[in-house]
PAMI-829869 format. One line per field, with one value per atom (N, C-alpha, C, O): residue in three letters; chain; atom name; x, y, z. Coordinates in steps of 0.2 Angstrom, whole numbers, m for minus. Layout:
% residues N
res = c(ALA; ...)
chain = c(A; ...)
atom = c(CA; ...)
X = c(X; ...)
Y = c(Y; ...)
Z = c(Z; ...)
This chain:
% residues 67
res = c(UNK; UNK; UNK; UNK; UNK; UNK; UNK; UNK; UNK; UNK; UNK; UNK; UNK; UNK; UNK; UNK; UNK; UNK; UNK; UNK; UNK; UNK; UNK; UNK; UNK; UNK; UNK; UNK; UNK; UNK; UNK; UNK; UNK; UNK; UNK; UNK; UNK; UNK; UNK; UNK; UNK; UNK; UNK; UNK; UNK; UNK; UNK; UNK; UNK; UNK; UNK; UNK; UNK; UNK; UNK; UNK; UNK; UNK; UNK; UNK; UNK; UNK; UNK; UNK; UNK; UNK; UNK; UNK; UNK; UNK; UNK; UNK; UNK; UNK; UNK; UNK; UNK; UNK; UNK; UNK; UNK; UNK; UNK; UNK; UNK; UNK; UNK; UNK; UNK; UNK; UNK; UNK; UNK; UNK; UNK; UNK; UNK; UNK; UNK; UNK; UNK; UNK; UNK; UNK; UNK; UNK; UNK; UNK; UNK; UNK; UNK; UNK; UNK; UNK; UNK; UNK; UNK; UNK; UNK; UNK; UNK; UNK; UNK; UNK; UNK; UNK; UNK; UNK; UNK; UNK; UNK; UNK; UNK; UNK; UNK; UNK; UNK; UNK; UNK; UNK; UNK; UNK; UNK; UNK; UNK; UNK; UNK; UNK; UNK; UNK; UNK; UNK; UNK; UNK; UNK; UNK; UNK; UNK; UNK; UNK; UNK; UNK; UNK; UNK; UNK; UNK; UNK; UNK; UNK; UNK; UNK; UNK; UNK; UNK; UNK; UNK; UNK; UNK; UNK; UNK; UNK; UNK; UNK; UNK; UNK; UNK; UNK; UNK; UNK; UNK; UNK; UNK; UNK; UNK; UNK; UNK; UNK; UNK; UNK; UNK; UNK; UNK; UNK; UNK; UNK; UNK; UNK; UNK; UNK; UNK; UNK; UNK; UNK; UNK; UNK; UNK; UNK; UNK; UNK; UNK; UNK; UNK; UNK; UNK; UNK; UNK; UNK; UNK; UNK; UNK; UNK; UNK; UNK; UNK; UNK; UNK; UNK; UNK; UNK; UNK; UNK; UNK; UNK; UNK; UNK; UNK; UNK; UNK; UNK; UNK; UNK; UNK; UNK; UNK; UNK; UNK; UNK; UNK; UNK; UNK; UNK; UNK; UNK; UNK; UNK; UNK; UNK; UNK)
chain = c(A; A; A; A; A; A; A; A; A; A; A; A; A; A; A; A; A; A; A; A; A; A; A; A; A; A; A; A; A; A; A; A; A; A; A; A; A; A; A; A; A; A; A; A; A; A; A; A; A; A; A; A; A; A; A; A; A; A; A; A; A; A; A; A; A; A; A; A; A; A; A; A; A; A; A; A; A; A; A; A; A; A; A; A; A; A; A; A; A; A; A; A; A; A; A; A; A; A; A; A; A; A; A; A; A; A; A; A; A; A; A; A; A; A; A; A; A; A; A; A; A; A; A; A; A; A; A; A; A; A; A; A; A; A; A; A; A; A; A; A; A; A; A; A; A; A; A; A; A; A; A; A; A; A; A; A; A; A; A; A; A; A; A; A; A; A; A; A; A; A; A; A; A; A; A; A; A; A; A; A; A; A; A; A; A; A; A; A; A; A; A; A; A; A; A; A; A; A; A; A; A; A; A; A; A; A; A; A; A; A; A; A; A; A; A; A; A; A; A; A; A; A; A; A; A; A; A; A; A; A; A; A; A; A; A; A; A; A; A; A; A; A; A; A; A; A; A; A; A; A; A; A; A; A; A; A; A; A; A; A; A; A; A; A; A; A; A; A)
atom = c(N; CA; C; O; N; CA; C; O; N; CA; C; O; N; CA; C; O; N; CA; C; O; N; CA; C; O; N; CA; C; O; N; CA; C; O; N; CA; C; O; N; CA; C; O; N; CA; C; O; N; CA; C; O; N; CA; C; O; N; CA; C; O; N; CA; C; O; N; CA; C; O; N; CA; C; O; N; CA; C; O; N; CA; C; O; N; CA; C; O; N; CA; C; O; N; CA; C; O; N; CA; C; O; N; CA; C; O; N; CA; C; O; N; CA; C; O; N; CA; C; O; N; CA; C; O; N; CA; C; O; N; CA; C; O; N; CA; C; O; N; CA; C; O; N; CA; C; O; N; CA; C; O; N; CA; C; O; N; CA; C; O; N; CA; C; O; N; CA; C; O; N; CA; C; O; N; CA; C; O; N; CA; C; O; N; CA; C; O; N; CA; C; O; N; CA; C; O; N; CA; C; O; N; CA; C; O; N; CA; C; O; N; CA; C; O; N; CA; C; O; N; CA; C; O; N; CA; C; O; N; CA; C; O; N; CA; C; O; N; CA; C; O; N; CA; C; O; N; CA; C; O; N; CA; C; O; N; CA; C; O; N; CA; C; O; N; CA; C; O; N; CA; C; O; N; CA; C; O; N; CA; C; O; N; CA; C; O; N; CA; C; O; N; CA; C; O; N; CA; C; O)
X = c(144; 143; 141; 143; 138; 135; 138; 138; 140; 144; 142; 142; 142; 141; 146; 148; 149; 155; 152; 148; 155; 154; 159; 165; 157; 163; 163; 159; 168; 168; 174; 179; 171; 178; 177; 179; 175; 172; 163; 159; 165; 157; 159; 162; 157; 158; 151; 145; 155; 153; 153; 148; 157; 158; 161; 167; 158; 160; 164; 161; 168; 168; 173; 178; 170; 172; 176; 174; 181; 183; 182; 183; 181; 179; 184; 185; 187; 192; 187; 186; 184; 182; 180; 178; 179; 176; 171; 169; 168; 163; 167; 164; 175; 177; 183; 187; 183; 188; 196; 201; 196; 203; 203; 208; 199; 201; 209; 210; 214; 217; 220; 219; 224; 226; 234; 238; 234; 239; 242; 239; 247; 250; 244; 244; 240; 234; 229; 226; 228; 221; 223; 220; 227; 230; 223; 224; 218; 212; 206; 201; 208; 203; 201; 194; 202; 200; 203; 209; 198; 198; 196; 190; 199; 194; 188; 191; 184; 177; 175; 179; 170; 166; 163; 160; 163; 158; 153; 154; 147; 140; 135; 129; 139; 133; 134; 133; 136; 135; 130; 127; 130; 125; 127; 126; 128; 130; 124; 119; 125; 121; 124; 130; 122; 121; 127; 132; 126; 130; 133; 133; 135; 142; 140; 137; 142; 141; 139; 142; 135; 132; 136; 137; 138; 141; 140; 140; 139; 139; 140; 139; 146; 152; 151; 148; 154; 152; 155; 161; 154; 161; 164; 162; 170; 178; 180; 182; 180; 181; 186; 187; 190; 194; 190; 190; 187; 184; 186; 186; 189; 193; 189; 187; 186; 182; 188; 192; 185; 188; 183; 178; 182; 179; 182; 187; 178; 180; 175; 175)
Y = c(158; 156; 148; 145; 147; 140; 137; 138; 133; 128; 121; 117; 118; 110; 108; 110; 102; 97; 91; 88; 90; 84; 80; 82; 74; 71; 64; 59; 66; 58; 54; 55; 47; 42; 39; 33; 44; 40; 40; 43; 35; 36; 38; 35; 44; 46; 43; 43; 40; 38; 44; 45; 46; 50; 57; 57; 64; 71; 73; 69; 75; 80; 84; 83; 91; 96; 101; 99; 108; 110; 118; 119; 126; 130; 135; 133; 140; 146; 152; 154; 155; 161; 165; 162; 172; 177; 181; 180; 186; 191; 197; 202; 196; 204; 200; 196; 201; 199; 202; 199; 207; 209; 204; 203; 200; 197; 193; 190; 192; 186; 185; 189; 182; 179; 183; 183; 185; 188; 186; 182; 189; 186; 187; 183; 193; 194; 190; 188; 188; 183; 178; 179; 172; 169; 163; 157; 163; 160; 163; 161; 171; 174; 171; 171; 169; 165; 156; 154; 152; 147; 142; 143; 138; 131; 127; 122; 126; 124; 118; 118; 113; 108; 112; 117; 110; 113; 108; 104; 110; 103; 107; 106; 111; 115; 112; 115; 105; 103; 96; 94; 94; 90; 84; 84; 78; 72; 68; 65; 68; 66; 61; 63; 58; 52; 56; 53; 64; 64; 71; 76; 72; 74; 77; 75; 82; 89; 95; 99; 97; 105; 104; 100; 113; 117; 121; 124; 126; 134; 135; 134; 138; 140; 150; 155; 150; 158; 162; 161; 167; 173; 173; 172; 176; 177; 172; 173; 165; 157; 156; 159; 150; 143; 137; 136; 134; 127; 122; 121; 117; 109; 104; 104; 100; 93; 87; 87; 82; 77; 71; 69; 69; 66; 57; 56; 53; 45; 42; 35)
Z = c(834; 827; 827; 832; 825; 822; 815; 809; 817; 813; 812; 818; 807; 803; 801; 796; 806; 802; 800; 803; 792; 789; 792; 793; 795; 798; 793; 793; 788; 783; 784; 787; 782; 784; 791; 793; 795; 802; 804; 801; 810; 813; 819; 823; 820; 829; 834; 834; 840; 844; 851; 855; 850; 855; 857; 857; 859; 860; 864; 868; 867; 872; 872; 871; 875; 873; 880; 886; 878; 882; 880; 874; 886; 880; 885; 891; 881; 884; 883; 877; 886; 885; 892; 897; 893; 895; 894; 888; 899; 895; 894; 892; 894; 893; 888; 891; 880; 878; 881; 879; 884; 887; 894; 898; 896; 900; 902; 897; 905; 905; 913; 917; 914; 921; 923; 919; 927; 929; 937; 941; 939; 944; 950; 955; 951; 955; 955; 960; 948; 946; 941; 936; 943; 940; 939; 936; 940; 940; 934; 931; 933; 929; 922; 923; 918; 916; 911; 909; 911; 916; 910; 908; 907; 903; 905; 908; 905; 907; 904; 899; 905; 900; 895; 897; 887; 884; 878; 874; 880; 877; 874; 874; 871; 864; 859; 854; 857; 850; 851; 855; 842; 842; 837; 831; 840; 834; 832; 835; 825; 821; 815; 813; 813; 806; 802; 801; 800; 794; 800; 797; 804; 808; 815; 820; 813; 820; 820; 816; 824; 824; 831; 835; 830; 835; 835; 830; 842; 842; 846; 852; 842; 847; 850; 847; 855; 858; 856; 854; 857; 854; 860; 866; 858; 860; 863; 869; 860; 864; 859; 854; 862; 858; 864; 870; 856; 859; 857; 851; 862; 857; 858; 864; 853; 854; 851; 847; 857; 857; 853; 857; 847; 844; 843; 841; 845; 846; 841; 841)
């Protein structure tokens, strides 16, 4: 999904991002595969003058750290 935030009130200097996802949304870690899935860096978005473009992936939770 592609998403535009208005960021009002601040001026962002600075992104970064962290992303949760698999290619099998039944993916998850168990005591076998306590590694299977894994939080990564994520740098699909775009700051600009009036906020943020993102495109975020399906079957993710992504958090940005905004400065």
């Amino acid at each position: 999904a592609s998403v535009d935030v208005e960021l009002r009130g601040i001026m962002a200097k600075q992104v970064s991002g962290r992303v949760l996802t698999s290619e099998d949304i039944r993916d998850h870690n168990t005591f076998d595969e306590p590694e299977k899935v894994q939080p990564s860096a994520f740098e699909d978005f775009k700051l600009s003058e009036k906020g943020l473009s993102v495109n975020l992936p399906a079957k993710s939770v992504v958090v940005l750290a905004i400065k």
